[in-house]
Residue, then its C-alpha position, 0 to 999 in steps of 0.5 A: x094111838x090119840x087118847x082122850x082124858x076124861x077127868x070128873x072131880x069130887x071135891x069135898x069142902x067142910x062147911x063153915x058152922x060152929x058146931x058139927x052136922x050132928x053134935x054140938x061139939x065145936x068145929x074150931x080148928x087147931x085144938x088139940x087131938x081128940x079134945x073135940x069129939x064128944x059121944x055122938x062123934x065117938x059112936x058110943x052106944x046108946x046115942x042119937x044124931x041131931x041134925x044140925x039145920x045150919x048144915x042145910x042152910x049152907x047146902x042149899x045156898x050152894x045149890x042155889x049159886x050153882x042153879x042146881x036143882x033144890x032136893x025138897x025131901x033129902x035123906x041120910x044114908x049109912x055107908x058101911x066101912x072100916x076104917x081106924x078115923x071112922x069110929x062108928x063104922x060107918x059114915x052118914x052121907x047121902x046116896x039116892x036123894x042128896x039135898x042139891x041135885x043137877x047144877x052146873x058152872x062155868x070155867x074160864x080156859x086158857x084160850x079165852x072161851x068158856x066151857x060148861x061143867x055140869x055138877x051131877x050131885x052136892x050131898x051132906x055127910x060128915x067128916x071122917x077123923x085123921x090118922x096122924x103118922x109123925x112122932x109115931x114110932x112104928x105106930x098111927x096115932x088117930x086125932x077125932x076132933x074132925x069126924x062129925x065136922x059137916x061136908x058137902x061132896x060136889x060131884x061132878x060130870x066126867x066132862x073135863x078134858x085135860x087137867x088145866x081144865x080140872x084145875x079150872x073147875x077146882x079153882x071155881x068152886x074154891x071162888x063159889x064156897x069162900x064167896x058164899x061164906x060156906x067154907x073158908x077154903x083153906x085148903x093147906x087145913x084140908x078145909x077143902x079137898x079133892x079126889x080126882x077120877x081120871x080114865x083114858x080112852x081112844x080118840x073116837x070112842x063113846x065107852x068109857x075106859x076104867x078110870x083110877x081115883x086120886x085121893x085127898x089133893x090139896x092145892x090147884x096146882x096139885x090137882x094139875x101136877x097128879x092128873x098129869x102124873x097119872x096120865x102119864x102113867x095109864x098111858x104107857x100101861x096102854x101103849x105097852x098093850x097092859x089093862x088100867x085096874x079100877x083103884x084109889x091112888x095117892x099123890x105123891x108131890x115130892x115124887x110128882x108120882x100116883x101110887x096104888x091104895x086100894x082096889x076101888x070100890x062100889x056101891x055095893x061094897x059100902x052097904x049103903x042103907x037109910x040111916x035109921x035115926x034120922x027122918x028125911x029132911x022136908x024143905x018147902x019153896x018159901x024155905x028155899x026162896x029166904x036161903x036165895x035173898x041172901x046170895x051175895x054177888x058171885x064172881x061171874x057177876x062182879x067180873x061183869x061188872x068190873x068190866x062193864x062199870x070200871x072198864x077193866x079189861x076181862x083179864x084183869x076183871x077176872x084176877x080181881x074177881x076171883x078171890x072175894x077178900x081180894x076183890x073187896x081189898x080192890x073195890x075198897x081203895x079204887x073208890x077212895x082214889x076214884x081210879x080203877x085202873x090204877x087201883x087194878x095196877x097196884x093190887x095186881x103188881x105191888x099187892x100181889x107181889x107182897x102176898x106171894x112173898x109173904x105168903x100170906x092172904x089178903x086180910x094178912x096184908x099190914x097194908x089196910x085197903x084205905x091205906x092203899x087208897x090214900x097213896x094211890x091218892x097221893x099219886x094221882x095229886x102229884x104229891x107222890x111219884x111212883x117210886x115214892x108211892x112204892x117206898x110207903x106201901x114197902x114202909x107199911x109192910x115192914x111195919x108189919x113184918x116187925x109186929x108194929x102195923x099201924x093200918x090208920x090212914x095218917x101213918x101214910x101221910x106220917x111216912x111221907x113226911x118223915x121219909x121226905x117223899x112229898x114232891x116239889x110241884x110248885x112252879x115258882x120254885x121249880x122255875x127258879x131251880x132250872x134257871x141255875x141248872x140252865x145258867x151252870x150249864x151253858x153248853x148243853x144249853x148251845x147243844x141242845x139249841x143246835x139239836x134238829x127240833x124233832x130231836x129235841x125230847x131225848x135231848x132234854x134229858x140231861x137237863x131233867x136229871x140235873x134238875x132232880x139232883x139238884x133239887x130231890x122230889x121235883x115233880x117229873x111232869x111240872x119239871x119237864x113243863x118249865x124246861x121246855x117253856x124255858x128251853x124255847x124262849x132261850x131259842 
């Protein structure tokens, strides 16, 4: 039998505020366990929820770049459940009137078309803590100081297909969030997370099969390695004639495997009901329009126009636009050199590569992006060839690495100087170096004036190579320019 996936994801990103949804306790990552949860957080008796306008301020500046419908009046819900990292027993959320409605975005598939995903629902609520299982001999130990922090869940329709496309999806909306500002995005801190609803049925077939949820998966590429786990899984429980039970799975990288958590529940099974401490939330048209000027250019928008002003290729527009730090790293050294393409190149090749292997993001670079655009310039001027340019930009890098980075423009040219990169490009010099290369070698001189004159490039070869041993950083192109002037009035 032919199955189709259905795939729908809710991606839970925490949003980027000093304080939380409805405390003032700081939301700084990394402190120790349980030093950031005050008396709200806790749920200790007698206190009351403050809502932080902040929160609002962010919810809405997504819906608006994802032109989703703006809740004008949105309400806080309590979603009843127990669990030891829920303190008060319930999570405040929202359920029937979120504060973004129906939006959608757009993602790029692998064989150049674009496909449409419609966004069902955004809605507020705060984190819940963390159970801590290392160092904990028989026991969980519970850290607080994340319950409170204030989410959004982005809800998607069921409307992906395979899970390169739910890995897509994720990998947009990490682009949206971090180039609004909203959510910094670092998933390996859980700043941003993703359940993944995955549900096989016949080819053919409008009815939904039951679907399992994959709970917490961190990384893209892990996104893609779970859903094609449990694909796998729910396929051969059909084939073999078995049922898919409705649960909450986890992922399992090490294994690559999903493995059962909890029967799933329902709506029902939360309780959900108002929460009686806090008002609806009124917004009005001109609070909704202010939020809007301060959209910044979105990926979408700066691909386009790295495509139409710079006349990069799509693909490459959309590496460069992907990521918002990346971008900027790119558009700042390209103006410097006045050269997209090269720029483009070099971030792409050399930039990259480094990033990967250090693992490490752009604004970690030793590299600054004027940096950068210096030896790009310094190519471009016939000072540096390529191969030098490498040598610097590996120079800043180790800098770096040994905790002596310098990111002023005057360490390049320094490097230069002392690394004896800069090329020779003046004529005269170089005219007087290929006579003596010329004179010591007679022969091949005799063999290059017998080669058929069609054949004469390859056959300059030799002669270039002993002109840049005899002479180390002669610029290849003046080089070639005097051998072949010089060649001809020889023949």
């Amino acid at each position: 039998m032919e199955w189709e996936v259905v795939i729908g994801l809710e991606i839970h990103a925490q949003l980027a505020t000093k304080s939380k949804i409805f405390s003032g306790a700081s939301t700084q990552y990394g402190a120790d366990a349980n030093t950031q949860a005050c008396a709200v957080d806790l749920g200790l008796p007698g206190v009351l929820p403050v809502f932080n306008e902040e929160a609002l301020r962010m919810a809405v500046k997504f819906g608006l770049a994802i032109d989703a419908e703006i809740g004008k009046k949105s309400v806080f819900d309590r979603k009843n459940y127990f669990y030891p990292d829920l303190p008060k027993g319930y999570q405040t959320t929202q359920l029937h009137h979120p504060i973004v409605g129906i939006g959608h975005i757009d993602i790029e598939l692998d064989n150049g078309e674009t496909k449409r995903i419609n966004v069902t629902r955004a809605h507020l609520e705060e984190d819940a803590g963390k159970s801590v299982h290392e160092g904990f001999e028989g026991m969980s130990g519970i850290d607080l100081n994340r319950a409170g922090t204030p989410l959004i869940e982005i809800v998607s329709e069921p409307e992906m297909r395979s899970a390169k496309e739910a890995a897509a999806y994720f990998r947009k909306m990490h682009s949206i969030v971090t180039y609004l500002g909203i959510c910094d995005g670092d998933l390996s801190q859980g700043s941003m997370r993703c359940d993944c609803n995955v549900s096989l049925r016949p080819k053919g077939q409008q009815e939904f099969g039951t679907r399992t949820e994959i709970k917490n998966v961190n990384s893209f590429r892990n996104v893609e390695r779970a859903i094609e786990a449990e694909i796998a899984r729910q396929m051969d429980i059909l084939e073999d004639g078995g049922r898919i039970l409705q649960e909450t799975r986890l992922y399992d990288a090490d294994k690559n495997e999903t493995r059962g958590m909890r029967s799933k529940e329902v709506a029902n099974d939360y309780r959900y009901f108002p929460c009686p401490d806090l008002l609806p939330i009124l917004i009005e048209d001109n609070y909704i329009e202010a939020v809007r000027e301060t959209l910044p250019e979105l990926p979408d928008a700066k691909r386009h126009r790295f495509v139409k002003d710079h006349g990069l290729s799509a693909t490459d527009a959309a590496v460069l636009a992907a990521d918002r730090e990346l971008a900027h790293y790119f558009e700042t050294a390209a103006k410097l050199v006045n050269d997209y393409k090269l720029a483009a190149n070099w971030v792409q090749g050399d930039v990259s590569a480094t990033l990967n292997r250090l693992e490490i993001s752009i604004g970690q670079l030793p590299v600054s992006a004027e940096q950068l655009g210096r030896i790009l310039l310094l190519i471009k001027d016939s000072t540096l060839n390529n191969g030098g340019a490498k040598e610097v930009f590996n120079a800043l890098v180790a800098l770096g690495e040994a905790g002596k980075a310098d990111s002023s423009v005057e360490k390049v040219d320094a490097l230069v100087d002392s690394m004896g990169l800069k090329q020779v490009s003046d004529t005269g010099a170089i005219e007087a170096i290929v006579a003596e290369v010329l004179a010591n070698n007679p022969k091949l001189v005799e063999g290059y004036l017998a080669t058929p004159v069609e054949k004469r490039g390859k056959a300059m070869g030799p002669f270039i190579g002993l002109t840049r041993k005899a002479a180390a950083g002669v610029n290849p192109q003046v080089v070639m320019e005097v051998l072949k002037q010089k060649l001809e009035e020889l023949g």
